[in-house]
C-alpha positions as CSV (number, residue, x, y, z in Angstrom):
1,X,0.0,0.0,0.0
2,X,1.7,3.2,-1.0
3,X,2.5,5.9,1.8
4,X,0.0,8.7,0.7
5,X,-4.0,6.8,1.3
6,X,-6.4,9.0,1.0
7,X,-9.9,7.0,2.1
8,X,-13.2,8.6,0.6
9,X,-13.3,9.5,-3.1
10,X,-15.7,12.8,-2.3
11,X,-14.7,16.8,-2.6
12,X,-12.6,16.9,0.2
13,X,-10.5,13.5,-0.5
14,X,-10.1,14.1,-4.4
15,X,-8.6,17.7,-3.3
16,X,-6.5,16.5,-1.1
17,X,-4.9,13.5,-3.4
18,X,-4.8,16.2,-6.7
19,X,-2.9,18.3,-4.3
20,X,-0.3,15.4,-2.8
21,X,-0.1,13.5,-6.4
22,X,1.0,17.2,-7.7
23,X,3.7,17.3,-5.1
24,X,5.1,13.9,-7.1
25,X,3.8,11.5,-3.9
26,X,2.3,8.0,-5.2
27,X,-1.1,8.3,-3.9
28,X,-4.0,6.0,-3.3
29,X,-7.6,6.6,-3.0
30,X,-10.0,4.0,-1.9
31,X,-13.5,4.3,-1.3
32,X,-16.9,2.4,-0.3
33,X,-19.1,3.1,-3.8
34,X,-18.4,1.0,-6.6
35,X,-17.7,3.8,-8.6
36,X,-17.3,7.9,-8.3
37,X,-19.9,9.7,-7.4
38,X,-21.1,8.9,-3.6
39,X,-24.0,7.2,-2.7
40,X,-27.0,6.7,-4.9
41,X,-29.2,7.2,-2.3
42,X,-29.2,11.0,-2.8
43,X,-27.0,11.4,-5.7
44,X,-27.0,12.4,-8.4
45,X,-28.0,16.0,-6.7
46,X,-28.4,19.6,-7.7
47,X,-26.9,21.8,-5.0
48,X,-27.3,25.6,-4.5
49,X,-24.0,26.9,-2.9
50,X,-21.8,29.9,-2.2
51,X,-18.5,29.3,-4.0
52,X,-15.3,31.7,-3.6
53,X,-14.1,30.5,-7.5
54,X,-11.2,32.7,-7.9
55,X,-10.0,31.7,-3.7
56,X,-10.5,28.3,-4.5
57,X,-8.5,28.1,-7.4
58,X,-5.5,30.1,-5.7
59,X,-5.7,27.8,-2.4
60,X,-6.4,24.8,-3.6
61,X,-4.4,24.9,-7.0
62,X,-8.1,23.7,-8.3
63,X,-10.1,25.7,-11.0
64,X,-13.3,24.1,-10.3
65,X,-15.2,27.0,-13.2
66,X,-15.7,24.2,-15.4
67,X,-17.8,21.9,-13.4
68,X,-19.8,24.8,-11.8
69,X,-23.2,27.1,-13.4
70,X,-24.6,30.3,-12.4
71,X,-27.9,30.5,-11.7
72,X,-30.9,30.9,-13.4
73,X,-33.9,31.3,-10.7
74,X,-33.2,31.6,-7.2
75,X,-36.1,32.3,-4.6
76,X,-37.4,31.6,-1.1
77,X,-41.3,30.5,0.0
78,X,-41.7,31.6,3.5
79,X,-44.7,30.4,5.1
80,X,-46.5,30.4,1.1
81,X,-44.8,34.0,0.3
82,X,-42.9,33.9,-2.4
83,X,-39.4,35.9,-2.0
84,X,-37.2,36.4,-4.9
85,X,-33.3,35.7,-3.9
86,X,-30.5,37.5,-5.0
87,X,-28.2,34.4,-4.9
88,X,-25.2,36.6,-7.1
89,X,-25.0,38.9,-3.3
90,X,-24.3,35.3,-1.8
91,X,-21.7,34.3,-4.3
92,X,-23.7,31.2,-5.2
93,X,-23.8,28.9,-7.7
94,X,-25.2,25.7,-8.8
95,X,-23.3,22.4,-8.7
96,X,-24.4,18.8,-10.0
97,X,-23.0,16.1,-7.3
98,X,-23.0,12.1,-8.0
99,X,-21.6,9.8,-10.8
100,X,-22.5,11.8,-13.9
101,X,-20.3,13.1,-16.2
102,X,-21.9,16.5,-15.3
103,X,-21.0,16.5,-12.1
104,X,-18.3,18.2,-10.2
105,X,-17.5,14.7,-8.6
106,X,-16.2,13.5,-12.2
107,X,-14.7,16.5,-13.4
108,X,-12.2,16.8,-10.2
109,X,-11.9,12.6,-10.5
110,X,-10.2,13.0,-14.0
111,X,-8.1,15.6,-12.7
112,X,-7.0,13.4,-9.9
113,X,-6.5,10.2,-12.8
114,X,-4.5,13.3,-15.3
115,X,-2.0,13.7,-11.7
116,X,-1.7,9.6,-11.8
117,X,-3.6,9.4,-8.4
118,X,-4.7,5.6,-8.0
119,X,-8.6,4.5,-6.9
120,X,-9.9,1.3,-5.3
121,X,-13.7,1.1,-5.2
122,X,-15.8,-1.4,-3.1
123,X,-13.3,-0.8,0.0
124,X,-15.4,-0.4,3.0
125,X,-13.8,0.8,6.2
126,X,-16.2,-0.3,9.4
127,X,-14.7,0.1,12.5
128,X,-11.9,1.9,14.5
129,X,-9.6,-1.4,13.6
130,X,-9.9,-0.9,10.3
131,X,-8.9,2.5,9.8
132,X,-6.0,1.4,12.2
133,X,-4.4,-0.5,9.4
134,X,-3.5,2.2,7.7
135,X,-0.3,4.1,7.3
136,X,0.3,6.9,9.2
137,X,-1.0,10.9,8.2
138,X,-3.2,8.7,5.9
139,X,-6.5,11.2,5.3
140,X,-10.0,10.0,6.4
141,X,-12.8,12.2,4.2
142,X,-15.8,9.5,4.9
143,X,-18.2,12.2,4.4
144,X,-21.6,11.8,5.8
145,X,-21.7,8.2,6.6
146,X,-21.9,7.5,10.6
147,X,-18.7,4.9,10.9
148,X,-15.8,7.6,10.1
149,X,-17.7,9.5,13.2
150,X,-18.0,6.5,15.2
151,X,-14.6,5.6,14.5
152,X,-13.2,8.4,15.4
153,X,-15.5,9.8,18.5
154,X,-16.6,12.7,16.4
155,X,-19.9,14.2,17.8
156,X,-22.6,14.3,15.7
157,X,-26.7,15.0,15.2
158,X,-28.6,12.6,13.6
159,X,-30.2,14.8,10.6
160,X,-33.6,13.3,8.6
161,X,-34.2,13.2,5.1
162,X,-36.8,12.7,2.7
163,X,-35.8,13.5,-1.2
164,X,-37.3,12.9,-4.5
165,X,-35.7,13.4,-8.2
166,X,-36.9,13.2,-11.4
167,X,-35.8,13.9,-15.1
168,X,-37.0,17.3,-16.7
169,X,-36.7,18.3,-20.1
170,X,-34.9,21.9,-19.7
171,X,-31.8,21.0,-19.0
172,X,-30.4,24.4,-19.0
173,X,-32.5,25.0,-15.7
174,X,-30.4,26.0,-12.4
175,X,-32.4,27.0,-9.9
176,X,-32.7,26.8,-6.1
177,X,-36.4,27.5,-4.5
178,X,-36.1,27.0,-0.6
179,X,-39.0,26.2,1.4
180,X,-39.3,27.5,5.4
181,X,-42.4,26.7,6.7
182,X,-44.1,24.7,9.7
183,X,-43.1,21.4,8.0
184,X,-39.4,21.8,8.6
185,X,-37.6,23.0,11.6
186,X,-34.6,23.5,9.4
187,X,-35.7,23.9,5.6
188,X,-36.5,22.1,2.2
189,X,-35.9,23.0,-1.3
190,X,-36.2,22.0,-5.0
191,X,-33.6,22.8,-7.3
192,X,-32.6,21.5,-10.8
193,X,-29.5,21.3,-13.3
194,X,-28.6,19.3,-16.3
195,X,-31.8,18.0,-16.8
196,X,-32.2,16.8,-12.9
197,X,-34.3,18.1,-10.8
198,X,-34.6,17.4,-6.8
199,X,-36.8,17.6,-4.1
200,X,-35.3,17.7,-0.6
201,X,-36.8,17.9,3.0
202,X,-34.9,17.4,6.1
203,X,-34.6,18.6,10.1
204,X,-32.5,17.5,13.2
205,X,-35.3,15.1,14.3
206,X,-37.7,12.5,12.5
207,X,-39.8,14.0,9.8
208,X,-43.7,12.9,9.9
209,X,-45.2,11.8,7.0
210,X,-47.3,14.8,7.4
211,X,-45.2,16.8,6.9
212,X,-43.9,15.5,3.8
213,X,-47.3,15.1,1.7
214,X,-47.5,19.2,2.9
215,X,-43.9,19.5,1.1
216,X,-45.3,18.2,-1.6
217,X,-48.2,20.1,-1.7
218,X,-46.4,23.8,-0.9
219,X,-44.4,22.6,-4.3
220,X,-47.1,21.5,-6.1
221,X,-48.9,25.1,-5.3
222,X,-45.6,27.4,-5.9
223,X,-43.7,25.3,-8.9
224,X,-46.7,22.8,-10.0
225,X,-43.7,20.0,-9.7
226,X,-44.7,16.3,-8.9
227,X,-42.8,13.0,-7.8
228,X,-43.4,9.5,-8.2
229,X,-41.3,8.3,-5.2
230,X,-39.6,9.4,-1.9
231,X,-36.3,7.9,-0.6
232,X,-36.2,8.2,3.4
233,X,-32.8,8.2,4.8
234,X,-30.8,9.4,7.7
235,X,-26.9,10.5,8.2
236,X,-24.7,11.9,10.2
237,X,-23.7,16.2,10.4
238,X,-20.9,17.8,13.2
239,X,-23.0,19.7,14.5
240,X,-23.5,18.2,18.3
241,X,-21.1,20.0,19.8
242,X,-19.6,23.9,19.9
243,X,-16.2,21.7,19.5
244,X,-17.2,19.5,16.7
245,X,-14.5,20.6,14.4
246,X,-10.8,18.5,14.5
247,X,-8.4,18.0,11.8
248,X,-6.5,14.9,13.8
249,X,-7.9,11.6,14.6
250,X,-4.8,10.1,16.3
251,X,-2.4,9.5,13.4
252,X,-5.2,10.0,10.8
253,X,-5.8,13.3,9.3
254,X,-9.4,13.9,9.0
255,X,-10.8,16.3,5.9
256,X,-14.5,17.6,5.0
257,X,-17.3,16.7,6.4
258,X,-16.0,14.3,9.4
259,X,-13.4,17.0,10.0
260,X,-16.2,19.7,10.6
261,X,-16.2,21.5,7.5
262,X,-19.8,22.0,7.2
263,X,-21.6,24.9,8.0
264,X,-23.4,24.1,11.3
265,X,-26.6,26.8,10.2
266,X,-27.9,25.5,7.2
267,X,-25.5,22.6,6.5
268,X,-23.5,24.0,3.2
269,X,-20.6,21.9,3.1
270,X,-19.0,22.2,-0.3
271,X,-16.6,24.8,0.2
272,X,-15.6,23.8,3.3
273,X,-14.9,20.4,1.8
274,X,-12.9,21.8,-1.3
275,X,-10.3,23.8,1.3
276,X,-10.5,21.0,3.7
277,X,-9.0,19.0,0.9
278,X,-6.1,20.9,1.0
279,X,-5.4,21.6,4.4
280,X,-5.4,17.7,4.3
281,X,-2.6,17.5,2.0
282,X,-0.8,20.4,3.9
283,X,-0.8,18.2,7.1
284,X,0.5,14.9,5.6
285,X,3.7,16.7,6.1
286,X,3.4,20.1,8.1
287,X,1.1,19.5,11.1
288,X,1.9,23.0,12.4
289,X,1.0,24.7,9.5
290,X,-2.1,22.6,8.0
291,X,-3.6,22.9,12.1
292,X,-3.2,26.9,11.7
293,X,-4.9,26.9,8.6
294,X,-7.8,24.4,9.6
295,X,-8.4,27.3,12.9
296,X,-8.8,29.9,10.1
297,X,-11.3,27.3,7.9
298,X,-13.5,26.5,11.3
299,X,-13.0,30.4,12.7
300,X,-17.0,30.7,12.3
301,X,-18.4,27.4,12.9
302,X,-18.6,28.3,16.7
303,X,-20.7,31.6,16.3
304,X,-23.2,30.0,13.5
305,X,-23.7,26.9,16.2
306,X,-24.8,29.4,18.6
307,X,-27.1,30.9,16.3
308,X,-28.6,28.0,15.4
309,X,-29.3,27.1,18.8
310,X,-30.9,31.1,19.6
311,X,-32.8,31.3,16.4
312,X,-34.3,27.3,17.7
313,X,-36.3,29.6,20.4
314,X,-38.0,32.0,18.5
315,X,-41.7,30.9,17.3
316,X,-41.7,30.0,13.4
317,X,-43.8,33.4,12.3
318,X,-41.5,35.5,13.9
319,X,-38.8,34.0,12.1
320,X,-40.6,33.9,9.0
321,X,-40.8,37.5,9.3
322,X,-37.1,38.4,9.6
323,X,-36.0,36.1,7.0
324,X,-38.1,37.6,4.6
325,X,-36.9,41.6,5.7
326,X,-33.2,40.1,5.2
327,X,-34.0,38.6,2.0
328,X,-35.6,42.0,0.4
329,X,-32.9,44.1,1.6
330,X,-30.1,41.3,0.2
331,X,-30.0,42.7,-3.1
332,X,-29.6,46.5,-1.8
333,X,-27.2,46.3,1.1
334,X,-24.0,44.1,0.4
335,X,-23.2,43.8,3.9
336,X,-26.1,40.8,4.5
337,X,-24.7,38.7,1.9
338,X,-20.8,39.3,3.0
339,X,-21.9,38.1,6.2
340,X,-23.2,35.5,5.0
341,X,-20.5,34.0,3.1
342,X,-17.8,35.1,5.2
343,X,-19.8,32.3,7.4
344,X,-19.3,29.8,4.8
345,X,-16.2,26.9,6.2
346,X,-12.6,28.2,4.9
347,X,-14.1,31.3,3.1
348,X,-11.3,33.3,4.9
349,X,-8.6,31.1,3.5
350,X,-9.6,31.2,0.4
351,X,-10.5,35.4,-0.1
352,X,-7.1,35.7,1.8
353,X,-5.2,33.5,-0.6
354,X,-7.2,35.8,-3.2
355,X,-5.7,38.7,-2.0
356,X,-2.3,37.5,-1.8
């Protein structure tokens, strides 16, 4: 087994092994799908996210552009209001996830196969002993599945899931519409690109059937979308504890998602999982350094777990109403959407490498 294992073919780990086969290391990725792409379960996936592009191409030495569209339609429905989003004040952009050829997943896969990075699919890692095997400063980017947490005593909720797709005809169509109302204590939303369009609802605990069939009707009412079939499905986000985030799991290194690269808020975890990547690779051979960088990645994940946790006490209407003030004064004052990106996981490393 070569030196440089990287386990979990996802945006964090493919970073991470572009960046340490670039450095001329023989590396080796191995991961529990039997191809690229994640799981099938909720892939492939349109996802709505803020993207630094030009910060993630001068920290990571990745030009992600190509594998990335802007938007066509972004909007909010707050209690049945419709609220139209200014998603360019957010620095967001759409993203396809999953096996496609589409997707951002493939396109940084051939980059890792153009470095000569090696892969080994169908190579499930279970328990603490397995990961043991491994050679030392190997990275551990098991996304959201619960045994990298387990394995390494990472704290974590148990989020809830319901989610639909379905094939649509446009496929020039990029567009997120995000649903807050009483059937979600976090939020759902629809969104669509290259021809796939997907229907999401979650929360921090179970989701009633009820709540779904009024998911589908707010949808059917606002976008006059319908699906055939719901998958129901659990998994695991860092967002138990104000300490959640850690780069080190003994001797491993851990990257993205099990690392606590996710925003704790509203869950965006893309970005933090593309600079992850590379903090990864930093701390293969400079622990100092990567650990200093991995503070500056995490530097808001504290103060957007405390807001979670405030905003948790305030009835839904009242809520409702501030959301929607925000959102109409967005496009105006470009304070509200710098705050929130700054909040975004290893947005400051990126604008900083940017700047340099």
């Amino acid at each position: 087994m070569p030196e440089n294992v990287v386990v979990g073919a996802g945006l964090a780990g493919l970073v991470c092994a572009i960046n340490l086969a670039k450095e001329g290391r023989e590396v080796l990725v191995l991961d529990r799908e039997k191809r690229i792409g994640g799981s099938p379960v909720y892939h492939p996936s349109p996802e709505g996210t803020p993207l630094d592009l030009e910060g993630i191409k001068a920290y990571t030495g990745v030009d992600i552009s190509p594998a990335v569209k802007e938007f066509t339609s972004g909007r909010a429905v707050i209690y049945g209001e419709v609220i139209p989003v200014d998603m360019e004040a957010i620095s967001s952009y759409m993203v396809e996830r999953g096996p496609r050829s589409t997707s951002l997943d493939s396109y940084l896969y051939s980059l890792a196969l153009d470095a000569g990075v090696k892969f080994e699919f169908n190579k499930s890692f279970l328990s603490s002993d397995d990961f043991m095997q491994l050679p030392p400063n190997s990275v551990v980017a098991t996304g959201l599945h619960f045994e990298g947490f387990d394995s390494f005593n990472v704290p974590y909720l148990t989020s809830f899931h319901y989610l639909a797709r379905k094939k649509i005809k446009d496929v020039n169509s990029t567009h997120v519409t995000i649903y807050h109302d009483h059937f979600t204590t976090d939020y759902a939303y629809t969104s669509s690109i290259n021809g796939v369009l997907l229907a999401h609802l979650f929360q921090r605990h179970p989701v009633k059937r009820d709540a779904l069939k009024k998911f589908e009707e707010r949808i059917y009412i606002t976008e006059g979308f319908e699906f055939d079939h719901w998958e129901h499905f659990t998994f695991p986000v860092p967002a138990a504890s104000i300490r959640n985030p850690r780069l080190f799991g003994g001797k491993m290194i851990l990257a993205g998602t099990l690392a606590g690269c996710m925003e704790s808020y509203m869950f965006f975890g893309i970005h933090g999982a593309l600079i992850s990547g590379k903090i990864a690779a930093i701390a293969v051979t400079d622990r100092g350094k990567a650990y200093e960088e991995f503070l500056k990645a995490v530097s808001t994940f504290k103060s957007a777990y405390i807001l979670k946790k405030l905003l948790s006490f305030i009835p839904g209407n009242m809520y409702g109403a501030a959301l929607k003030m925000i959102l109409r004064r967005m496009s105006v004052d470009r304070r509200i959407g710098e705050f929130a990106r700054s909040g975004m996981p290893g947005w400051n490393n990126s604008s900083t490498a940017k700047g340099s």
